[in-house]
N, C-alpha and C positions, 0 to 999 in steps of 0.2 A: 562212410562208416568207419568208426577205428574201435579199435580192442579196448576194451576195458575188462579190469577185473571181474565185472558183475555180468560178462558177456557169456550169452548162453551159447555159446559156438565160437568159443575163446580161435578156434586154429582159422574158424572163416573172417576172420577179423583181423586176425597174422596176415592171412593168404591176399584177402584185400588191400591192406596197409602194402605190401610188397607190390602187388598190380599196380595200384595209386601211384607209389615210386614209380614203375618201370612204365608207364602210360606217362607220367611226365617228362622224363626222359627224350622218351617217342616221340611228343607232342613239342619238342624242343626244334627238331627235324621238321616235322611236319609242316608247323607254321612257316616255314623258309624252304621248301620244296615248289621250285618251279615247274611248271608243263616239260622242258627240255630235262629234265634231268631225270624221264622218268624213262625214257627209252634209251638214255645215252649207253653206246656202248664202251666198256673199259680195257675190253683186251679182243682181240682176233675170231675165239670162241666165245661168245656168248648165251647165255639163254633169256626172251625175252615176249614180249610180244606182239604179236600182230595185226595189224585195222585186217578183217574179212569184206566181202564184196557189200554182205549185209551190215553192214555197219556195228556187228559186232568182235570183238579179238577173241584169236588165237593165241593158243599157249605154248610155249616151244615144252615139250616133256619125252623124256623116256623111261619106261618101264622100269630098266636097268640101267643105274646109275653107271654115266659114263666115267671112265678114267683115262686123263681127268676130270672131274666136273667142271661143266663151262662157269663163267661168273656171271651169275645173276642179275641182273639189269633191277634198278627199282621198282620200276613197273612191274616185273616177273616176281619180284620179294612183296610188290604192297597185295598180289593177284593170290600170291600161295598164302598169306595169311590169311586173308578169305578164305582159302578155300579150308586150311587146318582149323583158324580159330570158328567156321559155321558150321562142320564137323564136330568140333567141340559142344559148341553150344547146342546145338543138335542134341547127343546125348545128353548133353546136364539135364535138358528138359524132356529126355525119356521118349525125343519123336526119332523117327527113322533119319539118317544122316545123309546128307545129300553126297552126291557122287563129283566129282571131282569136275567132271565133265559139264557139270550143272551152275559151277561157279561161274557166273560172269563178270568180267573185270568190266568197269564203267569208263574206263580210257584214261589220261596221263593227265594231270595238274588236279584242281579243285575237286571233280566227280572223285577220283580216287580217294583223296582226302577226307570228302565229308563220307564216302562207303566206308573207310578205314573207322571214322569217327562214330560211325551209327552201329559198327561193330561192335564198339565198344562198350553203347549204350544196350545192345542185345546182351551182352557178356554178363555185365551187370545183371541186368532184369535177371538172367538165370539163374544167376549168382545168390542174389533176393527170395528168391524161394526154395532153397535149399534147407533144408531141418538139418539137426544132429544125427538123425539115423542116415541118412542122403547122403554126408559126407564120409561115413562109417562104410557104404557101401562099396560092393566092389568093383573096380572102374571096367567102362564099356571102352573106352579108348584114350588113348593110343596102343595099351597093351594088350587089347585083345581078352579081356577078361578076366585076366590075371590074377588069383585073388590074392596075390602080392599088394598089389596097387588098389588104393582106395580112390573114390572122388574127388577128397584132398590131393591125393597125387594128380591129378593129371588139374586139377586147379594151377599148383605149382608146378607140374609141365607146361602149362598157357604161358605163368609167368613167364617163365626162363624162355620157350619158345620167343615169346614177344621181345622180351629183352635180346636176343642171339638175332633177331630179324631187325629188330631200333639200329642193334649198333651198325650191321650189316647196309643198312638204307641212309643209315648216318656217314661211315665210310665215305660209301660211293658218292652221296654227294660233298662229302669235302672237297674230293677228290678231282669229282667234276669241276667243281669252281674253283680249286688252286690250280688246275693244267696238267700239264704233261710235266716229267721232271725232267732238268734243265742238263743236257750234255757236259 
């Protein structure tokens, strides 16, 4: 979908066109993200994830933000975008938002991939049945109800979120595939 003058929700056709960019971006990454690079770790502290006995993973989390923050492993960055952007999506479509503890991460290379991929496709769909008064409305999250913050806003929180997590999953795996830096 792109903005046009005759667009009846001129700002959800901005807000899309900027998603579009920063999903391309992502998907730059994405196609060149191996199984290995999704659990590597980059420094001492990490936060990441874990295979369970039931063949499902664990999430390394705390409450209160440690300091420092450990580095986020991609695995741990592709699991927490699940868990913010179906959160997200959750609200746009007015259902109750699932709990953190609910997101399951699908494990490291392809699964992850295509989950990251169908998110995207949920996003959208959301996105698609929004009216003008929907976006006028005042947002249910991330702020908490804020009547500062409209639906537009936290659309262009998804964005920025997405893109602060692309470049973050883009990093690490440069990073991974260039080595260690040379003494």
């Amino acid at each position: 979908m792109t903005s046009s003058r005759h667009d009846p929700f001129p700002e959800l056709g901005l807000l899309r066109w900027q998603f579009d960019l920063t999903w391309s971006l992502f998907e730059y990454h994405l196609e060149r993200l191996e199984v290995d690079d999704f659990l590597w770790e980059p420094a001492a502290e990490c936060w990441t994830l874990h295979p369970a006995d039931d063949g499902t993973w664990t999430v390394d989390w705390a409450d209160a933000e440690p300091d420092p923050v450990p580095v986020p492993t991609i695995g741990w960055l592709s699991w927490h975008i699940g868990w913010w952007w179906g959160v997200a999506a959750d609200h746009a479509r007015g259902q109750v938002p699932r709990e953190r503890e609910d997101v399951a991460w699908p494990g490291p290379g392809k699964p992850a991939v295509e989950w990251l991929r169908a998110l995207r496709e949920d996003w959208l769909g959301a996105l698609d049945r929004l009216t003008g008064a929907d976006l006028e409305a005042t947002a249910p999250f991330p702020w908490q109800d804020d009547p500062r913050h409209t639906v537009a806003h936290m659309i262009a929180w998804v964005n920025a979120e997405l893109m602060k997590n692309a470049a973050e999953i883009g990093q690490l795996r440069l990073q991974r595939v260039v080595g260690p830096p040379h003494a």
